[in-house]
TIBA-395354 format. One record per residue: residue in three letters; x, y, z of N, C-alpha, C in turn. Coordinates in steps of 0.1 Angstrom, whole numbers. Layout:
BEGIN
     r     n_X     n_Y     n_Z    ca_X    ca_Y    ca_Z     c_X     c_Y     c_Z
   ala       X       Y       Z       X       Y       Z       X       Y       Z
...
END
This chain:
BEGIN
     r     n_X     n_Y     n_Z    ca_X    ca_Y    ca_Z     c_X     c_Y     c_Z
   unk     -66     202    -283     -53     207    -279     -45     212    -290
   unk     -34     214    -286     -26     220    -301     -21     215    -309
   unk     -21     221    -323     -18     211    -334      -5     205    -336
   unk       5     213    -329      18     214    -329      23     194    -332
   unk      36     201    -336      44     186    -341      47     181    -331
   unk      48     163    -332      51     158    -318      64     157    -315
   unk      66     162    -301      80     165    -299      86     148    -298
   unk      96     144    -299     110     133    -301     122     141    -291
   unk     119     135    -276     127     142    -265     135     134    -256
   unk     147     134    -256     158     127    -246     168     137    -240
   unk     166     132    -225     173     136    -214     184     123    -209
   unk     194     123    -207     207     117    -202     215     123    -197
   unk     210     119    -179     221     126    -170     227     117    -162
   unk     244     122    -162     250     111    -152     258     121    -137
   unk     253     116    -125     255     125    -115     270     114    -106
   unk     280     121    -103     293     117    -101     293     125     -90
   unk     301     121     -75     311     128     -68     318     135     -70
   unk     326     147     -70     336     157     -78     339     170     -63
   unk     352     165     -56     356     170     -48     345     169     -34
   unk     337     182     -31     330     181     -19     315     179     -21
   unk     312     176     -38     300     176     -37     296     168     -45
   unk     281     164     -46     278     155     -62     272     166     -74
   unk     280     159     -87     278     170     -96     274     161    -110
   unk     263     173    -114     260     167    -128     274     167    -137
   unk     280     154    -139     292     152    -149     291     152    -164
   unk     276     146    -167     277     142    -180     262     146    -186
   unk     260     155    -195     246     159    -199     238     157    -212
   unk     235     148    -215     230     153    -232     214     152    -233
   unk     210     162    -244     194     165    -247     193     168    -262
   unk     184     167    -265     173     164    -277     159     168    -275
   unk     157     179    -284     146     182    -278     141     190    -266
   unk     126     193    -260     129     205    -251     129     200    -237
   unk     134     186    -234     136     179    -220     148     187    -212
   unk     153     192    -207     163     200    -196     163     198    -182
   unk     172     204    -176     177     202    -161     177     221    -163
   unk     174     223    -144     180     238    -145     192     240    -134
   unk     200     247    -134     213     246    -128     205     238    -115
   unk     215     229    -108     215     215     -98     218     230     -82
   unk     212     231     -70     211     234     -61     219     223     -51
   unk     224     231     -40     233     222     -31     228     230     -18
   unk     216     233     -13     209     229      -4     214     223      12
   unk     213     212       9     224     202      17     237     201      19
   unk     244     206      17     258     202      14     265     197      -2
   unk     268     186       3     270     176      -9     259     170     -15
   unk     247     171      -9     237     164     -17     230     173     -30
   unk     227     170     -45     226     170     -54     210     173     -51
   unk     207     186     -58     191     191     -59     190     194     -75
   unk     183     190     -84     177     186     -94     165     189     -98
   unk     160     200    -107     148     204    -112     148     198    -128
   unk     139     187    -130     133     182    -146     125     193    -151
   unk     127     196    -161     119     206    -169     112     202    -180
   unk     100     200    -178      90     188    -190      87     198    -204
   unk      83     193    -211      79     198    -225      67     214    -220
   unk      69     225    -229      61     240    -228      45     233    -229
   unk      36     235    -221      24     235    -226      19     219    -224
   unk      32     213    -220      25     196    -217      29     186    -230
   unk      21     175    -221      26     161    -237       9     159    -243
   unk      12     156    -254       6     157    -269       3     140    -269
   unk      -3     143    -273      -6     124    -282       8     124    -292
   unk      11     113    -297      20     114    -303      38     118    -298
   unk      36     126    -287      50     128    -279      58     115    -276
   unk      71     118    -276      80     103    -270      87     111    -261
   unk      87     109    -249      98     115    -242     107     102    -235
   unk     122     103    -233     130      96    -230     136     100    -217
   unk     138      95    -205     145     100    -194     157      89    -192
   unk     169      93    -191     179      82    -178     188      91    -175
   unk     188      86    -160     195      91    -147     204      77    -147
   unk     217      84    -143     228      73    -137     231      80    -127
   unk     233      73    -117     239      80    -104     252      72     -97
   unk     264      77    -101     272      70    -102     277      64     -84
   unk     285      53     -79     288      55     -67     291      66     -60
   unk     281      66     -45     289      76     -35     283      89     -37
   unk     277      88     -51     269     104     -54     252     105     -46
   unk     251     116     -44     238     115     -35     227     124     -42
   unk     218     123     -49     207     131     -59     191     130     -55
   unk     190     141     -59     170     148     -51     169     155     -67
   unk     161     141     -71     151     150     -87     137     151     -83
   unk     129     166     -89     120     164     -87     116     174     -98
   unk     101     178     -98     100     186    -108      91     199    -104
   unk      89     213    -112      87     225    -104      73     223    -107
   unk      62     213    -112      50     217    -117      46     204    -117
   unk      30     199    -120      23     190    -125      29     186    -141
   unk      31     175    -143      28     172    -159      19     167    -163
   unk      13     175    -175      -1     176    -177      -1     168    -193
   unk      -8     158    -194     -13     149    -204     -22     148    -212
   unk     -23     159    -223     -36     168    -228     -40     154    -235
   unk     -56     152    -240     -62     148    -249     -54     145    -261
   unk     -60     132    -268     -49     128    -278     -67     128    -291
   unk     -61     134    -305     -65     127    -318     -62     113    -319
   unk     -55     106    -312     -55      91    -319     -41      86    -315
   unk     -32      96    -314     -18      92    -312     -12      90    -300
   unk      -8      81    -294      -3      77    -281       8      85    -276
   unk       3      91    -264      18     101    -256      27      90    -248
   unk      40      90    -254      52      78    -244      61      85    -234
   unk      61      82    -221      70      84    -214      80      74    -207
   unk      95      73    -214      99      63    -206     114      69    -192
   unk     113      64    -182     121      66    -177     124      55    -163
   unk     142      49    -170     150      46    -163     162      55    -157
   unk     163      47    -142     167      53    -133     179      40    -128
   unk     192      48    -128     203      38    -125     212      42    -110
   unk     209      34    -103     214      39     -87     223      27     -87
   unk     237      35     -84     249      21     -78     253      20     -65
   unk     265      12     -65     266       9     -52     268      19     -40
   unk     264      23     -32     267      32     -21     263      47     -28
   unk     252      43     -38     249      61     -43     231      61     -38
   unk     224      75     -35     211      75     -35     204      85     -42
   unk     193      79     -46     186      87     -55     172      90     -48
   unk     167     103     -50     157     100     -45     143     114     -53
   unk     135     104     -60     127     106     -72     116     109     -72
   unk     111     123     -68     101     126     -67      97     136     -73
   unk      88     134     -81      78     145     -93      70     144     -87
   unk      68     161     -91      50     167     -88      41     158     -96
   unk      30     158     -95      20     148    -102      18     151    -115
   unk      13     133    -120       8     137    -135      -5     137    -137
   unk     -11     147    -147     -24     149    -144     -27     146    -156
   unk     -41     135    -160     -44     129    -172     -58     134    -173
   unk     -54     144    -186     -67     154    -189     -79     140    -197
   unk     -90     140    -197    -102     130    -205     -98     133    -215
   unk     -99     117    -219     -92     114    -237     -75     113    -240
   unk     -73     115    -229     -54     115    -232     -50      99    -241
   unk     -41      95    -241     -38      83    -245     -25      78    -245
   unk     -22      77    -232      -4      80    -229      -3      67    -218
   unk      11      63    -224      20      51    -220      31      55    -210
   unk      33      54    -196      44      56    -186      48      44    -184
   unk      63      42    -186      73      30    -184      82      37    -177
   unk      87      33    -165      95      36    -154     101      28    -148
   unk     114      27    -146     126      14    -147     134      20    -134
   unk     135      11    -121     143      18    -109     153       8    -110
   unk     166       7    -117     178      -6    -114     190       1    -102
   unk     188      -8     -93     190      -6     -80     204     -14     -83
   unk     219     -15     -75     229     -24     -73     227     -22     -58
   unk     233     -34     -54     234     -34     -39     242     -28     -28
   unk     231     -22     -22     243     -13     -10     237       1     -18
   unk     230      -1     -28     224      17     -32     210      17     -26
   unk     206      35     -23     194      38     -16     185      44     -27
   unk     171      41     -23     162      48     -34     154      50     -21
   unk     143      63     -28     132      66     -19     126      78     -34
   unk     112      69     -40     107      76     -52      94      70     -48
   unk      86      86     -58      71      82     -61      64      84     -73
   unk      52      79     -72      46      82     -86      31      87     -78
   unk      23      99     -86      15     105     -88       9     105     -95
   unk      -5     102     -98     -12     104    -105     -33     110    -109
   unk     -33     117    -113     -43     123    -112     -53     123    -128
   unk     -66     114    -126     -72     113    -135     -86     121    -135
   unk     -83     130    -151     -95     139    -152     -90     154    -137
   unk     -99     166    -143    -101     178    -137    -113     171    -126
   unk    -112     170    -115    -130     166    -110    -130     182    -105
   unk    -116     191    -101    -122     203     -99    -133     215    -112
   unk    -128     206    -121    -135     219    -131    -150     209    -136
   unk    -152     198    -131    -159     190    -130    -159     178    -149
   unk    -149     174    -145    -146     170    -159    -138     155    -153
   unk    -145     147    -156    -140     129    -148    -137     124    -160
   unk    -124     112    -157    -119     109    -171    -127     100    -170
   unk    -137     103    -185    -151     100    -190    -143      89    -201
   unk    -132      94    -206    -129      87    -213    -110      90    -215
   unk    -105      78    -228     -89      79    -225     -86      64    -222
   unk     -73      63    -219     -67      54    -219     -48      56    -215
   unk     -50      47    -199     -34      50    -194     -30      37    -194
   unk     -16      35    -194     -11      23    -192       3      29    -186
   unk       3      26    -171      19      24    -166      21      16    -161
   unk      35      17    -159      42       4    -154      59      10    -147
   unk      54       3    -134      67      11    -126      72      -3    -121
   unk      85      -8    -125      93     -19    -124     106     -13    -112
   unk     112     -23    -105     124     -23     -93     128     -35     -95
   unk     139     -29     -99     154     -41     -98     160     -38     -93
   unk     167     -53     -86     181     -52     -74     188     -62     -83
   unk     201     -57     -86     215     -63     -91     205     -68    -102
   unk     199     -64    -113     193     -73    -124     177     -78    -122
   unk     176     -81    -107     165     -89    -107     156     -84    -101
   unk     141     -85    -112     132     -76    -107     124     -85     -98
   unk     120     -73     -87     117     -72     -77     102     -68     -78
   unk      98     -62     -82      85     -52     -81      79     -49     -97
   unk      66     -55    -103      61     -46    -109      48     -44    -109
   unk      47     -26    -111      37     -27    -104      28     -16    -117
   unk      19     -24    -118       4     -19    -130      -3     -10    -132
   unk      -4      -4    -133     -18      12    -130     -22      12    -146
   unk     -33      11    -152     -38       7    -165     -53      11    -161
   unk     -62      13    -173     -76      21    -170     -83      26    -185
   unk     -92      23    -192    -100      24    -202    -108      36    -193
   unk    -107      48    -200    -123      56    -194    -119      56    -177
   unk    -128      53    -170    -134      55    -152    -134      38    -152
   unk    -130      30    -162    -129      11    -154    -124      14    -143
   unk    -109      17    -143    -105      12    -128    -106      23    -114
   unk    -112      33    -122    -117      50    -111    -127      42    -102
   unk    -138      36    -112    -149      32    -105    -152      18     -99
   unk    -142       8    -104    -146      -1     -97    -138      -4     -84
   unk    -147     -13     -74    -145     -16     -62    -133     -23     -60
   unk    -124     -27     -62    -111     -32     -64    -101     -23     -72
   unk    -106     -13     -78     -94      -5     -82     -91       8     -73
   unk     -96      22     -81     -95      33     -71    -104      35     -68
   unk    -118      31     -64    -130      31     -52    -139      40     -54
   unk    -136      50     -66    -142      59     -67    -138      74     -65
   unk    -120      74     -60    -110      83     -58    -105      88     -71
   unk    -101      98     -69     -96     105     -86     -82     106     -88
   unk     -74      98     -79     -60     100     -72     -56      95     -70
   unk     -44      84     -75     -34      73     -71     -20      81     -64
   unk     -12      74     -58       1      73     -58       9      62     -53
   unk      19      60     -54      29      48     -47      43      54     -44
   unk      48      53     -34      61      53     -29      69      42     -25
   unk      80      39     -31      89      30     -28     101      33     -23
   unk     104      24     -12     118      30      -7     127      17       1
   unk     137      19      -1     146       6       2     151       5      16
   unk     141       1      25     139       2      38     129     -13      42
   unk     135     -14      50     126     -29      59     126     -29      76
   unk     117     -18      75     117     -20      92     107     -21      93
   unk      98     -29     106      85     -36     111      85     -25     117
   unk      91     -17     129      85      -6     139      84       8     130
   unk      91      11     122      89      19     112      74      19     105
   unk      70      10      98      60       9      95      48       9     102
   unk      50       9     114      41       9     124      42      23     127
   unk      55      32     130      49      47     128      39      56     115
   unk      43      46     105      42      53      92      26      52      93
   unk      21      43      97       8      39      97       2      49     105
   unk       4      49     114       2      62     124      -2      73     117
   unk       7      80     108       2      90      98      -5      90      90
   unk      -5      75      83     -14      73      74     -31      76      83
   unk     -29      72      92     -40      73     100     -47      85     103
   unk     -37      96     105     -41     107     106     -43     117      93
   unk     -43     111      85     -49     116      68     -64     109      67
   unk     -69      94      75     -81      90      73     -92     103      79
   unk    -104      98      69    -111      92      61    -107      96      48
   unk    -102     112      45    -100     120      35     -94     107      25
   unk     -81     103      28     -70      96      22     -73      81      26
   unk     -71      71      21     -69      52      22     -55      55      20
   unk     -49      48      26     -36      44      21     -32      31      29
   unk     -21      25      24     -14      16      31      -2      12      31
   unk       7       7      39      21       5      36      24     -13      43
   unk      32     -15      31      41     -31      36      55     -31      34
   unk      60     -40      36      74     -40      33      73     -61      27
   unk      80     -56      18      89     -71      10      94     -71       1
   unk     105     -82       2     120     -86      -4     130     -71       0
   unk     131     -64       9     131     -54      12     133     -40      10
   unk     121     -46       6     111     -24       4     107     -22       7
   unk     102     -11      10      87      -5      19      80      -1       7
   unk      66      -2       5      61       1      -1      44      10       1
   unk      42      22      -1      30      28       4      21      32      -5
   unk       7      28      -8       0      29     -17     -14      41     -16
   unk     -16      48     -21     -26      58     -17     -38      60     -26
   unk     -49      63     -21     -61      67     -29     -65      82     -25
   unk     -69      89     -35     -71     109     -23     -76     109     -37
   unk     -83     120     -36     -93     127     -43     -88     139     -44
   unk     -72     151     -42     -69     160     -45     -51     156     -44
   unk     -44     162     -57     -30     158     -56     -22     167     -43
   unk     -26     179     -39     -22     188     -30     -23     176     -14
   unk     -35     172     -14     -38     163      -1     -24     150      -3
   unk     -22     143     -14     -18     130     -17      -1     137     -14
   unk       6     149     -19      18     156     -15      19     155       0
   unk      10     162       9      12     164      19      14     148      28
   unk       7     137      24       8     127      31      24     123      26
   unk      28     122      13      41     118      10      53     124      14
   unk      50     139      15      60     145      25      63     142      38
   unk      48     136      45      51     133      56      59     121      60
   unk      49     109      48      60      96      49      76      99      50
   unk      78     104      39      94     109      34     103     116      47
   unk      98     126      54     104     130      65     103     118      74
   unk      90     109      75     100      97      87     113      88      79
   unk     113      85      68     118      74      59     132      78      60
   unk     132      93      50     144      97      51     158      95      61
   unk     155     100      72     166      99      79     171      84      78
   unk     159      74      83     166      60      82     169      55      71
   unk     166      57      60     170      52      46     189      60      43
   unk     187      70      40     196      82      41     201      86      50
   unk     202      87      61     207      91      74     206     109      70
   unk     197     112      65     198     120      64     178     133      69
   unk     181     142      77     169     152      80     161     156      66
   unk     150     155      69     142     159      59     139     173      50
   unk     147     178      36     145     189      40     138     189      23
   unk     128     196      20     115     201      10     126     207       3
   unk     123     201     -14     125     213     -22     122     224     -25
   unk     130     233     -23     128     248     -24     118     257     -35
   unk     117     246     -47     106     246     -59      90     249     -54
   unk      91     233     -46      76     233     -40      74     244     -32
   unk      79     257     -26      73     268     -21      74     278     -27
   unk      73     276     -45      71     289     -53      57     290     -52
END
């Protein structure tokens, strides 16, 4: 990959109420991490494009993310592309990002997938601190090795870790770690799928989850997936063998979830149909 110097990148956005709508209040950056002007779609609700490093993360990269979402403000981050995790010489690519949702504000956190080229060697830490009475609805994506260009991560090394706190106390964390194709191929990890994801969202309904299944059902055999709810969150777990297939089932979850999480209709960022 390229020889280039490893980027040292922080993003710090704080999203506030400000008359009829929510607005980015407070912005600082380092490096080539960015927002591109915020979209209002919705009304008052806050649309949000992340803009990742030219060309992808490097071994050696640090990238830093936090989102505050201050009371009463309502925010849709997502991102226009895959982030793509080239091959590392030796040096570990870091990604950290906390996410700060307050009382009566919602965030809702959805990136296109990350795609971990064979030999990468990159660290995701991802922090959801929830206060009570605030809404989340986020996912994580992930895609190990090209299997379309026929290239399976033969080798490499991921370690993430996606953590949920309510008022301080964590709730949820949850592991995705892998040396090479260990956990691609064994029978207790991804089965043999080239494709994770997880969706979390701050919802506890039993007949809900009983629709969601329903869909999940209409993605089988292509897709496994499964959804539960505890300490209350809904939680949905997937295996797929193409990120494009693993989107379309999340979208679907997302349009049932939405409204009852959000009281709000489901509507696609405008990104995803470039």
């Amino acid at each position: 990959m390229s020889s280039r110097a490893s980027w040292q990148a922080e993003l710090v956005l704080e999203f506030a109420p400000r008359a009829d709508k929510t607005r980015l209040v407070s912005s600082h950056r380092r490096g080539p991490l960015a927002v591109q002007r915020p979209f209002f779609p919705e009304g008052n609700l806050n649309h949000t494009y992340l803009l990742h490093p030219p060309g992808g993360v490097v071994g050696g990269d640090k990238l830093d993310i936090n989102i505050q979402v201050e009371p009463q403000a309502q925010v849709l981050i997502t991102t226009p592309g895959a982030t793509k995790f080239y091959r590392s010489a030796g040096a570990q690519a870091q990604l950290q990002q906390n996410l700060h949702i307050a009382n009566g504000a919602s965030l809702e956190w959805m990136p296109l997938e990350n795609i971990f080229f064979p030999g990468t060697k990159t660290a995701i830490k991802t922090s959801i601190h929830l206060q009570q009475g605030g809404q989340f609805i986020g996912w994580e994506m992930n895609c190990l090795g090209r299997p379309a260009n026929g290239e399976a991560f033969a080798k490499g090394t991921i370690d993430s870790d996606f953590a949920f706190y309510r008022d301080g106390e964590l709730i949820m964390l949850d592991r995705f770690t892998t040396e090479g194709e260990s956990l691609v191929t064994s029978p207790v990890g991804m089965r043999g799928f080239s494709a994770q994801a997880m969706l979390v969202a701050t919802l506890a309904d039993d007949a809900l989850v009983e629709e969601l299944q329903t869909i999940l059902a209409s993605f089988a055999p292509k897709i496994w997936a499964g959804a539960s709810i505890f300490d209350g969150i809904l939680v949905l777990r997937i295996l797929a063998s193409q990120s494009q297939e693993m989107l379309q089932l999340l979208t679907a979850a997302w349009r049932l979830l939405r409204p009852e999480t959000l009281g709000r209709a489901a509507m696609p960022p405008r990104i995803w149909a470039t």
